[in-house]
C-alpha positions as CSV (number, residue, x, y, z in Angstrom):
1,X,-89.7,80.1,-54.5
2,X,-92.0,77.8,-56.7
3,X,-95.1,77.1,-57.3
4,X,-96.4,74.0,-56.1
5,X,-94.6,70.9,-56.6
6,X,-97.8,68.9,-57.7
7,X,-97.6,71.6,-60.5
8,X,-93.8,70.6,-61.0
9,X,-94.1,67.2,-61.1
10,X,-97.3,67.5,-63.8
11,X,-94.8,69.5,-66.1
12,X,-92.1,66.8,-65.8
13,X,-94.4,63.8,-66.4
14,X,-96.3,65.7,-69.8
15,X,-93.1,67.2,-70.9
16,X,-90.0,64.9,-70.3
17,X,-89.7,61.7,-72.2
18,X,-87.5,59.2,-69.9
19,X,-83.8,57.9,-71.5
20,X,-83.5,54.5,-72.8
21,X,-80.6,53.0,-72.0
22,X,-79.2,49.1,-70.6
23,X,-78.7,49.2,-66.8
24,X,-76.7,50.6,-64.8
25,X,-76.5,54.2,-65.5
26,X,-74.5,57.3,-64.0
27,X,-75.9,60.7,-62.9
28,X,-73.9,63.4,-61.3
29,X,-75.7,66.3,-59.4
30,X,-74.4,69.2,-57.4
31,X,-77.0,71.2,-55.4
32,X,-75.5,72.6,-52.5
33,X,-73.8,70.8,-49.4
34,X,-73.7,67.1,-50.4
35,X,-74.8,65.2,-47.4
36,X,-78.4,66.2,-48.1
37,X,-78.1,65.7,-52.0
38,X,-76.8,62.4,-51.3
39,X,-79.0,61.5,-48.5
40,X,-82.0,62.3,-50.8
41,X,-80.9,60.2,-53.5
42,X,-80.5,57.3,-51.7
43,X,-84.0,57.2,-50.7
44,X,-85.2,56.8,-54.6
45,X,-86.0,53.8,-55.5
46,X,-83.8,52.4,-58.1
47,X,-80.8,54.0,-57.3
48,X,-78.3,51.3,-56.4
49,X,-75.1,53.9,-55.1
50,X,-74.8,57.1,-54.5
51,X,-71.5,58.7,-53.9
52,X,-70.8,62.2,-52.4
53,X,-67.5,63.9,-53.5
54,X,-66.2,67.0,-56.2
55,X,-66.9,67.7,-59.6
56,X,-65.6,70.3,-62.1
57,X,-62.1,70.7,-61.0
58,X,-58.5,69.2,-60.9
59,X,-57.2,65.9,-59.1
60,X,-54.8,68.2,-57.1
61,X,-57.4,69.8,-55.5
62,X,-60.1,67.4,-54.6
63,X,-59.9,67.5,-50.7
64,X,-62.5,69.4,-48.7
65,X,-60.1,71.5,-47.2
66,X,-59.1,73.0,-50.3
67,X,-62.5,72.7,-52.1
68,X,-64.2,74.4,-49.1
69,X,-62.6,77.7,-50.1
70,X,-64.3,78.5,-53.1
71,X,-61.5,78.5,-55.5
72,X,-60.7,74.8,-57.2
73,X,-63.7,74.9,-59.5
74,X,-65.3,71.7,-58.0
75,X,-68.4,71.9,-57.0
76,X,-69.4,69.0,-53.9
77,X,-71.7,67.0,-56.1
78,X,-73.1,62.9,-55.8
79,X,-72.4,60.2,-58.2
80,X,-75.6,58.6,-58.4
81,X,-75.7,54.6,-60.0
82,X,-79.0,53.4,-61.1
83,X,-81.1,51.3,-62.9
84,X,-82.7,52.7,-65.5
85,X,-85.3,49.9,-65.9
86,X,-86.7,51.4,-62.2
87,X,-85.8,54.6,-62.6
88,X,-85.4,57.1,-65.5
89,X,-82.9,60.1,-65.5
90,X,-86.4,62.2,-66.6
91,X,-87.1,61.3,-62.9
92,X,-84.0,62.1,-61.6
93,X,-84.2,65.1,-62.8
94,X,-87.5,65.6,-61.0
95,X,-86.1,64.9,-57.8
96,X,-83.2,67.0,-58.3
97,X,-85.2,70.6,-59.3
98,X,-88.2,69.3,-57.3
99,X,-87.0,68.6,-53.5
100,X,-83.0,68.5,-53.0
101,X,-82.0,72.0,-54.1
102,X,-83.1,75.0,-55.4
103,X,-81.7,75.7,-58.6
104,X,-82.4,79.5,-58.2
105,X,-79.7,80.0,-56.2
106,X,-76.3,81.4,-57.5
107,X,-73.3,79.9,-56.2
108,X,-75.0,79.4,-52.6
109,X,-77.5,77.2,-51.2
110,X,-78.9,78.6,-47.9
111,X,-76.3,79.9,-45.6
112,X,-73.7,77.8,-47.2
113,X,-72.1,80.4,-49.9
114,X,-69.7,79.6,-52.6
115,X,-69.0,78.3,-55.8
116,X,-69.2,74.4,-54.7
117,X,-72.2,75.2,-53.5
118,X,-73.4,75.9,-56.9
119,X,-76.5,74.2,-58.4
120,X,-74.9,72.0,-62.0
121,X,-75.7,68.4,-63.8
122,X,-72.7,67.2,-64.9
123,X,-73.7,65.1,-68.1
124,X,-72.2,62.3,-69.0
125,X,-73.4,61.6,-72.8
126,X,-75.0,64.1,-75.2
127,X,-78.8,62.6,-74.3
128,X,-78.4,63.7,-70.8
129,X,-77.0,67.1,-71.6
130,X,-79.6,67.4,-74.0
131,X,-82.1,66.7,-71.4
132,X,-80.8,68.4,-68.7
133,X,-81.4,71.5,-71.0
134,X,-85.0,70.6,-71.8
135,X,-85.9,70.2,-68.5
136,X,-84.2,73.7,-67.6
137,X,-86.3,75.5,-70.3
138,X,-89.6,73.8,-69.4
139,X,-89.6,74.2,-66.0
140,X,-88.3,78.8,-67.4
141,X,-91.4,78.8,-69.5
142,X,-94.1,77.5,-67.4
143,X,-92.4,79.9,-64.6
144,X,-92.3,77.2,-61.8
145,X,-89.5,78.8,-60.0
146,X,-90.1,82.9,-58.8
147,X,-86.8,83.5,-59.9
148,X,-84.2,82.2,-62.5
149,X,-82.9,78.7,-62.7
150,X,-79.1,79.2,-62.6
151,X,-77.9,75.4,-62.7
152,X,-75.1,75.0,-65.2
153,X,-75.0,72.1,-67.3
154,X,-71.8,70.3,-68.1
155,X,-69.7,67.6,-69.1
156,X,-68.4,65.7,-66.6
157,X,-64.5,65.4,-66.5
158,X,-64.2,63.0,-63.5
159,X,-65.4,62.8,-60.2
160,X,-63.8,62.3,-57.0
161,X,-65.2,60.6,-54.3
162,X,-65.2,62.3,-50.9
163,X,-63.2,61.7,-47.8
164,X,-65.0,58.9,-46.3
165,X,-66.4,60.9,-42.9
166,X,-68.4,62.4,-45.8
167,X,-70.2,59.3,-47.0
168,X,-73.4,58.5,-46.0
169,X,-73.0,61.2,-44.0
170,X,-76.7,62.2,-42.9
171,X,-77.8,58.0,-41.6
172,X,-74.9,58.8,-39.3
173,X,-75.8,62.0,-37.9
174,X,-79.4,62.0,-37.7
175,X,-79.3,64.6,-34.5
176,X,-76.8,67.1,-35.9
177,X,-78.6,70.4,-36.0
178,X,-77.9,71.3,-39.3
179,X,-78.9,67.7,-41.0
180,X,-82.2,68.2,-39.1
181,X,-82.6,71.6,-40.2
182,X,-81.9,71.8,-43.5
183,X,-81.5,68.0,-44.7
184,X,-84.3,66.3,-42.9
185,X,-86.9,68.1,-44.2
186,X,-85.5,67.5,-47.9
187,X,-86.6,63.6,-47.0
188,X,-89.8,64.1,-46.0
189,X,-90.4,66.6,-48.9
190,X,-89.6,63.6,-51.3
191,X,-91.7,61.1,-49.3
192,X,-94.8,63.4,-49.6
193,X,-94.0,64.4,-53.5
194,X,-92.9,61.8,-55.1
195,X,-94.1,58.7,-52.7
196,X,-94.1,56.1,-55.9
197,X,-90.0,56.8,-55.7
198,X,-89.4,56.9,-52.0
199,X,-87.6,53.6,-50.6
């Protein structure tokens, strides 16, 4: 898929110059089925909340029932708050291509096919979108990924928090089969890459 994440995280430390902004900040992510996504995010250090829930479609439709067909134009995405005193969106970002997605993966994410399972940053001021974009490029010409990035970037509308039996969803189901499949492994990949963020 990539080639190796020391290699990734080189690129994003020479190339991406971190945000300067007050605390607390807002970043929104989508990257597949949100429990992981969120569950990774809340082991970074200087994130103070992260929120799973839909992004890129109406009020009306913002329930998992009807998001999980495919056809609202949300995409299940985290609200992450943080303090950007402890943590930059550069680093984010790093987190977010490095270990809790692959961003070469259209509309899917796995097994889990769809359109809110599609890889996007919702950007919430010009700088971000503006970095989100730089960090897209960089990672296309040094050919990290073996394949395309496809991860959309766009303005975030609103977000909608998730029904709660979606929150912290992963802490409470540590044994579920598919959290220690697919979501487990995310964790330990962030521990072992970036080890300076983990918390």
């Amino acid at each position: 898929m990539k080639k190796s994440l020391f290699s990734l995280t080189v690129l994003f430390t020479l190339s991406i110059t971190p945000l300067a902004h007050a605390a607390p900040q807002t970043a929104v992510f989508a990257g597949g089925c949100f429990w992981g996504v969120d569950a990774v995010f809340k082991h970074v250090k200087g994130v103070t909340e992260v929120v799973s829930g839909y992004a890129g479609g109406k009020a009306a439709t913002a329930r998992y029932n009807l998001v999980s067909n495919g056809d609202t134009g949300h995409a299940e995405a985290v609200k992450i708050s943080f303090d950007d005193a402890r943590i930059s969106y550069a680093q984010l970002l790093q987190v977010f291509f490095s270990v809790a997605h692959n961003p070469t993966e259209l509309n899917r994410q796995g097994n889990d096919v769809g359109t809110q399972y599609r890889s996007a940053i919702f950007y919430t001021s010009a700088a971000q979108q503006q970095q989100a974009k730089n960090s897209i490029d960089s990672l296309g010409k040094a050919k990290v990924f073996s394949a395309p990035i496809v991860t959309q970037v766009l303005p975030l509308k609103q977000f909608f928090p998730a029904e709660d039996y979606h929150q912290n969803y992963l802490a409470l189901h540590l044994s579920q089969p598919y959290i220690v499949h697919h979501d487990l492994p995310k964790l330990s990949a962030l521990q072992k890459t970036f080890p300076a963020f983990y918390q």
